[in-house]
SEZALO-239032 format. One record per residue: residue number from 0; y, z, x of N, C-alpha, C in turn; residue in three letters. Coordinates in nm, 4 decimals, m for minus. Layout:
<recs>
<rec NUM,<Y,Z,X>,<Y,Z,X>,<Y,Z,X>,'Ala'>
...
</recs>
This chain:
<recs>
<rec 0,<13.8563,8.0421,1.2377>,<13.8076,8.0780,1.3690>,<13.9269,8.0916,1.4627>,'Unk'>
<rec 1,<13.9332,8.1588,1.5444>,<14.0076,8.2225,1.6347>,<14.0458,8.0963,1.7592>,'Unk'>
<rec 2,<14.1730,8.0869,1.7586>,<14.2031,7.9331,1.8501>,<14.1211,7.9646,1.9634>,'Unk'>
<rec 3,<14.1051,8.0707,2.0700>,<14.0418,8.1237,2.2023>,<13.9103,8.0680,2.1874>,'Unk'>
<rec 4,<13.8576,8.1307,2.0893>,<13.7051,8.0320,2.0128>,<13.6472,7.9476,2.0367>,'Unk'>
<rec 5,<13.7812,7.8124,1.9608>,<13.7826,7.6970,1.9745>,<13.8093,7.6360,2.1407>,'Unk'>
<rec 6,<13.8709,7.6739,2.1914>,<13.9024,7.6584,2.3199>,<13.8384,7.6698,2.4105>,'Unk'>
<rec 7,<13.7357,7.7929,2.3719>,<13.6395,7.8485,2.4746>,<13.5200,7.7475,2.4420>,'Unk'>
<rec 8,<13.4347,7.6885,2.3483>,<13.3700,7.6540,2.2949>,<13.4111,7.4704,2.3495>,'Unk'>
<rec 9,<13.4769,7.4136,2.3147>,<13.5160,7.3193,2.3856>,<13.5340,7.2841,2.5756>,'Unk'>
<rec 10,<13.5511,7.4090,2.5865>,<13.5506,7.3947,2.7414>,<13.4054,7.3857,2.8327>,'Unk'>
<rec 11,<13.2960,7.4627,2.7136>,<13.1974,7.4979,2.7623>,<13.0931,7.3964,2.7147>,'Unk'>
<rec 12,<13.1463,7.3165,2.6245>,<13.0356,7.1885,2.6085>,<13.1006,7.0723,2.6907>,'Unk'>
<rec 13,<13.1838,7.0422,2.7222>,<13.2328,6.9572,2.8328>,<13.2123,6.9473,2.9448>,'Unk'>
<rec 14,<13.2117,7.1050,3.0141>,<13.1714,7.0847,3.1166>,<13.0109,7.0707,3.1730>,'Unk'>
<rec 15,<12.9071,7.1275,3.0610>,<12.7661,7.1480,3.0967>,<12.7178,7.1463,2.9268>,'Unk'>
<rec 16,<12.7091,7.0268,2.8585>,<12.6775,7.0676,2.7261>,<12.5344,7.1097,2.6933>,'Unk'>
<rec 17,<12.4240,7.0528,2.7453>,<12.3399,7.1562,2.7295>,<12.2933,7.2677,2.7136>,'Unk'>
<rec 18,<12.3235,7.3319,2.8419>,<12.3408,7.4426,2.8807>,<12.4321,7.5337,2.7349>,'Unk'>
<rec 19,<12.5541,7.4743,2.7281>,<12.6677,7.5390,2.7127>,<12.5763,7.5526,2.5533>,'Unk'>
<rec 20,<12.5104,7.4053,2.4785>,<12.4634,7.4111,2.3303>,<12.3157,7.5265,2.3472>,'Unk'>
<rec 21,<12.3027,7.5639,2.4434>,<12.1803,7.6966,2.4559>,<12.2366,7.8044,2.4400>,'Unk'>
<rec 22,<12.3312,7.8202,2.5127>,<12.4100,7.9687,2.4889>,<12.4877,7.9864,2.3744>,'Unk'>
<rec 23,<12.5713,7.8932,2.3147>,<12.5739,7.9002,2.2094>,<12.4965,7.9256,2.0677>,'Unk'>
<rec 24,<12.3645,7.8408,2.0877>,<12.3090,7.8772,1.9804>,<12.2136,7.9908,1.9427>,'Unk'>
<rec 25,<12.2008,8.0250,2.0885>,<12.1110,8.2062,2.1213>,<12.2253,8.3007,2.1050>,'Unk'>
<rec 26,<12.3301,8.2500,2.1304>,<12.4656,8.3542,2.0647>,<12.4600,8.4085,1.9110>,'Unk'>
<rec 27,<12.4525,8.2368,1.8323>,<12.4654,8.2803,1.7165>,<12.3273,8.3296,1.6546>,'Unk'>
<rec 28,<12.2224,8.3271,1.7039>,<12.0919,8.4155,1.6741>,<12.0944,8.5172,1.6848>,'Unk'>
<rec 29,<12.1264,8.5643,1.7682>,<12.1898,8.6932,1.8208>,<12.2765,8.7468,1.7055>,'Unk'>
<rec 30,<12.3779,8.7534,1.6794>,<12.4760,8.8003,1.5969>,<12.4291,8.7697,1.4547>,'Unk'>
<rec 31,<12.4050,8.6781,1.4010>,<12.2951,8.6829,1.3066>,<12.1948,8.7783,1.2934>,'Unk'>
<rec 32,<12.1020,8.8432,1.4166>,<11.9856,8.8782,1.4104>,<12.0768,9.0440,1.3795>,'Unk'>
<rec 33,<12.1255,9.0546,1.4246>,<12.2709,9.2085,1.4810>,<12.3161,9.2250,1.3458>,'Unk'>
<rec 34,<12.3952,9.1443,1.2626>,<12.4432,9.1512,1.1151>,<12.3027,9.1745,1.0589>,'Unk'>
<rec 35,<12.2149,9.1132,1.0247>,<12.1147,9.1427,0.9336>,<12.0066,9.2469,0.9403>,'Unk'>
<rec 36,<12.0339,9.2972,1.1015>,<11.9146,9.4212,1.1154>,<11.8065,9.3506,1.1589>,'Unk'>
<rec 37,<11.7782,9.2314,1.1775>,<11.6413,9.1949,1.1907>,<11.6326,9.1794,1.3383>,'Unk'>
<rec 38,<11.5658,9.2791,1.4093>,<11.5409,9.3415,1.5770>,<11.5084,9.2134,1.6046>,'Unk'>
<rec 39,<11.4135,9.1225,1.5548>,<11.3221,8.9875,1.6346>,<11.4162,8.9143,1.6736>,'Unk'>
<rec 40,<11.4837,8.8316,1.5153>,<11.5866,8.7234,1.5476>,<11.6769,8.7712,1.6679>,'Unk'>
<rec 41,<11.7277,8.8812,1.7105>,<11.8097,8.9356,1.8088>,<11.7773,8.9161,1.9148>,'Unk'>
<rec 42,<11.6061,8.9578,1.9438>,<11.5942,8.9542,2.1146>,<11.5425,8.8045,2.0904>,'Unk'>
<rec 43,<11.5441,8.7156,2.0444>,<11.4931,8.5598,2.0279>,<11.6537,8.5064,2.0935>,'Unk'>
<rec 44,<11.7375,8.5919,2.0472>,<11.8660,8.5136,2.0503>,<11.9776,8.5522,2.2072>,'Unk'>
<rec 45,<11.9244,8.6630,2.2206>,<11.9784,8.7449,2.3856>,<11.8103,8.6345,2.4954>,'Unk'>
<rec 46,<11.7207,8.6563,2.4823>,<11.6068,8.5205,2.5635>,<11.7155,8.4092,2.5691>,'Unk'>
<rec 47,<11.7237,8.3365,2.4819>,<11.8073,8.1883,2.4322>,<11.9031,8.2209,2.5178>,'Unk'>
<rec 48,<11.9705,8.3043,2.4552>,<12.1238,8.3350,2.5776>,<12.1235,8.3212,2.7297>,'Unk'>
<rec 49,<11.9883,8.3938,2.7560>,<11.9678,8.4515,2.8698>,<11.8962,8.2913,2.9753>,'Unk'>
<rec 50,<11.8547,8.2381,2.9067>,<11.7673,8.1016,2.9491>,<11.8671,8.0000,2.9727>,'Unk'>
<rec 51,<11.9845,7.9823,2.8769>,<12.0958,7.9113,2.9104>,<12.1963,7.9427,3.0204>,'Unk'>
<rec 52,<12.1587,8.0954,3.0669>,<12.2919,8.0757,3.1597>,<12.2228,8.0720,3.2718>,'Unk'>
<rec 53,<12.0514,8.0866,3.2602>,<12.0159,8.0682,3.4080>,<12.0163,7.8955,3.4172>,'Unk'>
<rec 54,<11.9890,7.8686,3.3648>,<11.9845,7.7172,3.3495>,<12.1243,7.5934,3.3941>,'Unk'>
<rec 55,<12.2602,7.7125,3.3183>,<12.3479,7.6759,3.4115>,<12.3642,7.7272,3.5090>,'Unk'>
<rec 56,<12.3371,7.8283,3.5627>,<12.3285,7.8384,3.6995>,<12.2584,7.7628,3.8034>,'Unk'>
<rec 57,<12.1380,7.7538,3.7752>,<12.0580,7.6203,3.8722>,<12.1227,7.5567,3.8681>,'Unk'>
<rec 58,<12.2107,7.4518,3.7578>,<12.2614,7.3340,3.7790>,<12.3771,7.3078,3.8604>,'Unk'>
<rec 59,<12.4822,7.4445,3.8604>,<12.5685,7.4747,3.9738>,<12.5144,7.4605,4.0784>,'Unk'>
<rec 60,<12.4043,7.5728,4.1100>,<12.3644,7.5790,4.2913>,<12.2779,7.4645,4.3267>,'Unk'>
<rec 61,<12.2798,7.3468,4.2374>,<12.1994,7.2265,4.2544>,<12.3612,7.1395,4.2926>,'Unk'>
<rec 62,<12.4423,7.1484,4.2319>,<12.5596,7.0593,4.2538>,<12.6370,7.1167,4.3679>,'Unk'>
<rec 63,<12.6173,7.2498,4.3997>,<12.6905,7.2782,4.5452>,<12.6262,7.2788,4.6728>,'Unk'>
<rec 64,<12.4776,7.2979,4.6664>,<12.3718,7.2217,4.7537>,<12.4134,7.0629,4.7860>,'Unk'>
<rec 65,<12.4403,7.0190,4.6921>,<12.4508,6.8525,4.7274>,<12.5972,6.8416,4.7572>,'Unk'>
<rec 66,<12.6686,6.9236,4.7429>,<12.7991,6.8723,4.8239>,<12.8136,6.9784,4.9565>,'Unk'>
<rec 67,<12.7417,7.0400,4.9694>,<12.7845,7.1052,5.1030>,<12.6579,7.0110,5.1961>,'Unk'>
<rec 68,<12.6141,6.9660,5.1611>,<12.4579,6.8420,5.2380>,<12.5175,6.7572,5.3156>,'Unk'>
<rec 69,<12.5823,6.7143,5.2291>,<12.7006,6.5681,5.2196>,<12.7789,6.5612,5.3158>,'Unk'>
<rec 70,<12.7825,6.4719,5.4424>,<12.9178,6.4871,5.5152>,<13.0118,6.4137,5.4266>,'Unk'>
<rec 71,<13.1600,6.3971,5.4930>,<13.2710,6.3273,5.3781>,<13.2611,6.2120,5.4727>,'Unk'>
<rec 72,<13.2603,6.1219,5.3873>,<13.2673,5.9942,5.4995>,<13.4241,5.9357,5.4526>,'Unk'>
<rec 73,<13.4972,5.8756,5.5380>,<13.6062,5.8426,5.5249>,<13.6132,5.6915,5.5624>,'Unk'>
<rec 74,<13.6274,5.5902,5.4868>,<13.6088,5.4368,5.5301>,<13.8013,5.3877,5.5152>,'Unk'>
<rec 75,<13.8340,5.3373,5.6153>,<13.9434,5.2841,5.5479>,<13.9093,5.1224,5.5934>,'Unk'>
<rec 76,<14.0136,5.0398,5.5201>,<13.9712,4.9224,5.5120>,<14.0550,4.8635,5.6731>,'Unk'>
<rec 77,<14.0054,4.7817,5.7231>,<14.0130,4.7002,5.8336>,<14.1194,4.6108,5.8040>,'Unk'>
<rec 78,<14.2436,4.6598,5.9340>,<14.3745,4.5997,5.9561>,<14.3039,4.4466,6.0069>,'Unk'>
<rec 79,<14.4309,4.3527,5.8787>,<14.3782,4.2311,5.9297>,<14.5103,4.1633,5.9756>,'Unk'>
<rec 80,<14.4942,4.0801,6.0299>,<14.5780,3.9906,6.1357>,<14.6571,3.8749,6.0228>,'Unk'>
<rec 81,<14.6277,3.9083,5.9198>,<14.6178,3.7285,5.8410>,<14.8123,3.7798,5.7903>,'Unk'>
<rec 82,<14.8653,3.7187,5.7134>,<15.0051,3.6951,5.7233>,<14.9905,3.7621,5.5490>,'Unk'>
<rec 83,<15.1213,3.8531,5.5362>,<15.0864,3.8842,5.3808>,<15.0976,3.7994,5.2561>,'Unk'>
<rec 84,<15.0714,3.8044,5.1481>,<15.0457,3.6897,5.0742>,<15.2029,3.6668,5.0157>,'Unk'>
<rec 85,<15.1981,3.5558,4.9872>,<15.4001,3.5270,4.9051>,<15.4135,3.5828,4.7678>,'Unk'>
<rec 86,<15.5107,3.6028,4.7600>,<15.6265,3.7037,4.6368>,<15.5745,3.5889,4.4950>,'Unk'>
<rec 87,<15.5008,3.5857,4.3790>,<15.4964,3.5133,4.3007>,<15.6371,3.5074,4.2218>,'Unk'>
<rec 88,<15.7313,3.4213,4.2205>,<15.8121,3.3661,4.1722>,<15.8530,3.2722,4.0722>,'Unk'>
<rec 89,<15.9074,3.2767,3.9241>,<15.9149,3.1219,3.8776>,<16.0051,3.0446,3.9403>,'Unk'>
<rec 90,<15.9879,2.9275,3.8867>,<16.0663,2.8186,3.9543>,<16.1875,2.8360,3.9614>,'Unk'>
<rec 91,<16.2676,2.8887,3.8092>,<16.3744,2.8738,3.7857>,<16.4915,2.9836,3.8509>,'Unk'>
<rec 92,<16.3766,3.1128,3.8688>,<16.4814,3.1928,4.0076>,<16.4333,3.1778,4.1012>,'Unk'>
<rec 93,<16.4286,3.0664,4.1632>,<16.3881,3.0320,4.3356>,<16.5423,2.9617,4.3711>,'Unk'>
<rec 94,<16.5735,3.0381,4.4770>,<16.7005,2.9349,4.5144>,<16.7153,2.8389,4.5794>,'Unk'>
</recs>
């Protein structure tokens, strides 16, 4: 198999594996259905295809809905007055 393949195929179950294991496997129905002549397995396998990428698509415009919703909240932690803590030292280099 072709390293791009492998690469492409890895990138695309990592980031959304569901999705990514739908389009994949309506891919290979597809090309299966295409090599053997058999018209059904083909449009079974372009549906499959076609169902996975809407599917990742909702899940995008579901994850950029929720971050454009979102204000950024910024917390920093509260300057304290107290004295900083001492240098842990052994005994034997203390002068």
């Amino acid at each position: 198999m072709n390293p791009l393949f492998t690469r492409l195929f890895k990138s695309t179950y990592r980031r959304e594996p569901i999705s990514g294991f739908i389009v994949i496997l309506g891919v290979t129905d597809a090309v299966i259905g295409g090599v053997g002549g058999q018209i059904s397995l083909f449009a079974i396998g372009l549906l499959v295809v076609l169902s996975g990428i809407v599917a990742r698509r909702m899940q995008i415009r579901k994850l950029q809905a929720a971050t454009m919703t979102r204000p950024a909240r910024y917390r920093l932690a509260p300057s304290s007055s107290r004295q900083p803590l001492p240098l842990l030292v052994r005994k034997k280099y203390r002068r």
